[in-house]
N, C-alpha and C positions, 0 to 999 in steps of 0.2 A: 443346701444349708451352708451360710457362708460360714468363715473362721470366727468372723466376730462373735454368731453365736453360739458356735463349740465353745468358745473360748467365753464366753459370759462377761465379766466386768473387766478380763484380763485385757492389758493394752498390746495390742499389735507389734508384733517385735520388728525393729525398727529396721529400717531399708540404704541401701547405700546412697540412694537418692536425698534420704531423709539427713543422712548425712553431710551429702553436698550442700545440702541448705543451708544446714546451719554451722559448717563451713565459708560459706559466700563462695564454691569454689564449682567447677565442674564435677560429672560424673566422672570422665574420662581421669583425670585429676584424682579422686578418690582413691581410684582401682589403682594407678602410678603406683600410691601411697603406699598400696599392700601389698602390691607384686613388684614393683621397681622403686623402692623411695631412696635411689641414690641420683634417679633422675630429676626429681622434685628439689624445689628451693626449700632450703632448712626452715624458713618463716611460714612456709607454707603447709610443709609437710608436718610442724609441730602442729599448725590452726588446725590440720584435719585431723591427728591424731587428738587432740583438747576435745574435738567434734564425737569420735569413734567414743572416746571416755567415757564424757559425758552422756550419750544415748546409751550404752553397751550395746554397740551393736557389734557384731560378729560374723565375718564373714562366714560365706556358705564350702565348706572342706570339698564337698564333692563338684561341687558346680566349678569351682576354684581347680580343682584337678583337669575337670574336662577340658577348662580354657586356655591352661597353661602346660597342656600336656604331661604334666611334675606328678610322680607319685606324693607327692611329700611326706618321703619317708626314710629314714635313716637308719642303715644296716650294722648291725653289734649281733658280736659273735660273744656268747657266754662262756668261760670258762668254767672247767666244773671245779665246785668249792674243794674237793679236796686234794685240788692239785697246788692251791696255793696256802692249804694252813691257815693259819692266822691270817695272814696280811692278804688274804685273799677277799675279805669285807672290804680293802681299798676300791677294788672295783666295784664293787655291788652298791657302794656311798655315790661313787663317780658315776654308773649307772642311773642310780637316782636323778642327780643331780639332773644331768645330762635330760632324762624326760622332761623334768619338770622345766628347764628354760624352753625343752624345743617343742613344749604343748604353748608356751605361752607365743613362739612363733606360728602356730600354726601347724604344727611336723608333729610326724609321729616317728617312735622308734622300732622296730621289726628286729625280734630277738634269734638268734640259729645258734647252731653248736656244730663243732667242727673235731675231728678227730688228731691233726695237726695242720698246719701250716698250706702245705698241699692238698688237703679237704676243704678248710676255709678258702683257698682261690676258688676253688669247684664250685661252692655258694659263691662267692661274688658272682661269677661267670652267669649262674641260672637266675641270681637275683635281677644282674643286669640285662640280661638278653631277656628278661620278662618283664620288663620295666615298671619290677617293684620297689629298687631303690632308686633316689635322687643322689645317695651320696653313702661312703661308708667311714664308721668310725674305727678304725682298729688300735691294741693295745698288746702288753707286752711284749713292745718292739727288741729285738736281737740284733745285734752285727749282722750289714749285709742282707737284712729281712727280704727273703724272698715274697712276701707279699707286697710290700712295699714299692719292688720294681716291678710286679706286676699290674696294680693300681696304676701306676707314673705311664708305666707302656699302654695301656688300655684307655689313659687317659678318662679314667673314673674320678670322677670327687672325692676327693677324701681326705681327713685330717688323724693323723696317730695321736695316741696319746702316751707320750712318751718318744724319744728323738730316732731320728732313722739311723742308725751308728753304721760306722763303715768308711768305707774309701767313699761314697760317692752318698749325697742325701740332707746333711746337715745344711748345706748352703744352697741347696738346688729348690729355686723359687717356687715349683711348682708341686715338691714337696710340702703340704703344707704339716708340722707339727706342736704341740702347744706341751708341755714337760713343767715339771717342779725343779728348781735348781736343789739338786742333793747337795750339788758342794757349798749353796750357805746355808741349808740345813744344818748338815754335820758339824758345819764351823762352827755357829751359833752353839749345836750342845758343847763343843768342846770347852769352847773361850766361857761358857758359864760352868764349865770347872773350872777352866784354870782362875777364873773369878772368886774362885772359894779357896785357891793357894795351894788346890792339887797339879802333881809334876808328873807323875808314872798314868797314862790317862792312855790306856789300852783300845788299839780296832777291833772289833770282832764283825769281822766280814765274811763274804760269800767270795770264791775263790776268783786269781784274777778274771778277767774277760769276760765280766758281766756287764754291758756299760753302765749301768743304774749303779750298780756295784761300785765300778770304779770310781765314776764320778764324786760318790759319796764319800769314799773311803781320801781322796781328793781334799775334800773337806777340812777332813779332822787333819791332813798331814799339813794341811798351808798353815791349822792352828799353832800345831806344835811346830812345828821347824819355826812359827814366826817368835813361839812367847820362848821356843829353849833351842833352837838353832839345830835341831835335830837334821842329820842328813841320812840318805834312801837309807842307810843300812840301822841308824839308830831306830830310823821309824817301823822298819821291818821285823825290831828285836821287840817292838809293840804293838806286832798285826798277831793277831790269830785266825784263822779260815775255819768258816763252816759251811756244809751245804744248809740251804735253806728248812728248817722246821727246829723247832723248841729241840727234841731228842737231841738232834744234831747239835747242836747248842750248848747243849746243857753238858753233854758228853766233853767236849773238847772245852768250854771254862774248868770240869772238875781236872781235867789231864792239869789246865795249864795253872791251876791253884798247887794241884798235886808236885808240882816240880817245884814249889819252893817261889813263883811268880812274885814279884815286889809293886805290882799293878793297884793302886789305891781307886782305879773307877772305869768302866767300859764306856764307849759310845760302839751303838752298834748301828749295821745296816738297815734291820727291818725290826718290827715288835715279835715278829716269832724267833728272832736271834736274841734278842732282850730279853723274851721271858724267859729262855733255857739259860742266860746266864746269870739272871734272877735267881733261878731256883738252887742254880750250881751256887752260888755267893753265901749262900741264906742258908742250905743243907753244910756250907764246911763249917759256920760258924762267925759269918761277918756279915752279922745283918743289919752295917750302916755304909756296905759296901755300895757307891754310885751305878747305876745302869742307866742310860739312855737309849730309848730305842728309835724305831723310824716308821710312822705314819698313821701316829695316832688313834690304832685300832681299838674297838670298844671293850678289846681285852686288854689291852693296856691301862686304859681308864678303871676297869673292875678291879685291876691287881695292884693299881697305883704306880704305874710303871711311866715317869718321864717319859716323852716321846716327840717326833717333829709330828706337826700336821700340816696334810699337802695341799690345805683347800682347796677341798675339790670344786667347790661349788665355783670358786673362781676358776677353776680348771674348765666346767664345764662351761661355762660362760664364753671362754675363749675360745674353746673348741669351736661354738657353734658359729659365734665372730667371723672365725677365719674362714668357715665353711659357708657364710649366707651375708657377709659383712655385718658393718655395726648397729642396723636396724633392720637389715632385710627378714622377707618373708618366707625366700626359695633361696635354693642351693646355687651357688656361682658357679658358671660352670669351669671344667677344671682348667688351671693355668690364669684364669679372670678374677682370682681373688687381688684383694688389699698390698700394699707393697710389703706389709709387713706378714712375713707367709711363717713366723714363728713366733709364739708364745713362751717365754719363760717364768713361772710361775713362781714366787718368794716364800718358803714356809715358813710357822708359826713353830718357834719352841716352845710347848706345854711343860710346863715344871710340876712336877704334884709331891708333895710334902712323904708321903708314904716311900718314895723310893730313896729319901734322908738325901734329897736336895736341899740349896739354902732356898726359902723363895725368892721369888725375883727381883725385890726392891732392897733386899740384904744383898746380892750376888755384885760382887763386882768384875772388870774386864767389861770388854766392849759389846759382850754377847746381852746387856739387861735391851737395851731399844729392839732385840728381836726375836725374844720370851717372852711369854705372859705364864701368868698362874693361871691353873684350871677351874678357877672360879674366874677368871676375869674373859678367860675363853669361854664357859658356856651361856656368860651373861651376852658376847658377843654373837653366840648361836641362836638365842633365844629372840633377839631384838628384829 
């Protein structure tokens, strides 16, 4: 019985062949397109991609395996949600993201969990010696990531998300990493206070020697030392440190209201730092006290809490960029990526009315061209 008539009036799903036709191009030519189109002429490789469109056709995953020897498939370690609070939906967004560009490549993503640092190499290690990954994405990079120099020694694929920090990684080509800049985050909430003609415009950070941490924190001091000349020790009498989660948070905003504080608005590190000094501002009785937070989690949206957002989706995009180049379909192999082997990502200030911000077309300072209001943000998610 042929397919034609299992399949009854349905049309025959279309052939690489069928593509090359109506192409004007070869077979050999097609296949470049989906396994190498860095070797194809750009004129050429758009006619067959117009070709692949037009039919939908779609190559075959497993046939496509067998020939290119490629698992296509990409290694993410999940972290468990309750080690990261609040701001631990950042990854599970960037997660997201992340499948959905690398189904559209063709790649899949293989999820594990690790118990720290030294369990997660022990999966790379069985993942790679069984050659089910192509490539690993790791995240929550530290100082000195010992994953990281094991990846570069093993000479595995792979792209961080977030910077390799340390004496040795940032500039090392064959590191490749793609990050959000915290420090024009932070700048951006700052300078859209000081836009509103607030002066006492408080850190509420994560203690030093976090790099994400510092970076960010970074931020807010280029604001203020530029709009009030503040130096390390002024800006220091305007850091407050908390370990990461609301509690934490919330504890140390009531200590530093309790002492008599002359602080008229926070920017903080992450939204689980926000919303404990949310709740600290609003239980002493200043509830048009400023908070901004960091990374526009979907609990900052419910409680109306200003925040940056890191776009992920751009995040993700880069990631895989750097990992398969600007249109490939497989993994480069390691050290054979793009000359640009780092991604810096520019966040979005979300202003939202509820946390007694001006909105953004009233704000002045230089911070309005890198705010929007949260209506004008989710018209831009929706499009």
């Amino acid at each position: 019985m042929s397919m034609e008539t299992v399949t009854g009036d349905r049309a025959a799903l279309p052939t690489i062949d069928d593509v090359a036709t109506r192409a004007g191009v070869s077979r050999q030519t097609v296949s470049n397109v989906l396994n190498s189109p860095e070797i194809v002429k750009p004129e050429t490789r758009d006619r067959v991609q117009d070709a692949i469109d037009a039919l939908g056709y779609r190559p075959h995953a497993s046939a496509r395996r067998l020939r290119t020897r490629q698992s296509s498939t990409i290694g993410f370690r999940v972290d468990p949600i309750a080690a990261n609070g609040v701001s631990g939906s950042v990854l599970d967004r960037y997660l997201h993201a992340l499948v959905e560009h690398a189904d559209v490549r063709g790649m899949r993503v293989t999820l594990f969990t690790a118990r720290d640092p030294e369990d997660e190499i022990r999966h790379y290690a069985r993942l790679r010696d069984g050659a089910d990954i192509d490539a690993i994405v790791l995240t929550s990079t530290e100082y000195d990531d010992p994953r990281i120099a094991w990846l570069a020694r093993e000479r595995i694929p792979f792209v961080a998300f977030g910077r390799p920090w340390g004496a040795e990684g940032i500039d090392d080509p064959a590191r490749l990493w793609v990050d959000v800049d915290g420090q024009a985050g932070a700048r951006a909430a700052t300078e859209h206070l000081i836009g509103r003609g607030l002066t006492r415009i408080g850190w509420l950070g994560w203690p030093v020697g976090s790099g994400t941490g510092d970076d960010r924190r970074a931020g807010w001091a280029a604001a203020m030392a530029a709009a009030f000349g503040h130096d390390a020790a002024g800006l220091a009498a305007l850091t407050t440190e908390a370990e990461e989660g609301v509690p934490t948070a919330r504890v140390a905003v009531e200590h530093l209201l309790a002492s008599g504080s002359e602080l008229e608005a926070l920017v903080c590190a992450s939204d689980s730092l926000g919303l404990g000094a949310m709740m600290a501002v609003r239980e002493a009785g200043h509830p048009h006290f400023p908070v901004i937070g960091f990374d526009n989690t979907p609990v900052a949206k419910a409680v109306g809490l200003s925040s940056v957002d890191q776009r992920l989706d751009d995040v993700a995009r880069a990631t895989l960029e750097l990992l398969m180049g600007e249109q490939g379909s497989r993994v480069l192999p390691h050290g054979a990526g793009s000359e640009r082997h780092a991604r810096l990502i520019t966040p979005q200030l979300i202003v939202r009315r509820s946390s007694h911000l001006a909105p953004v077309e009233e704000a002045g300072g230089t911070s309005a061209g890198h705010a929007i209001s949260e209506a004008q943000h989710d018209r831009k998610e929706t499009q």
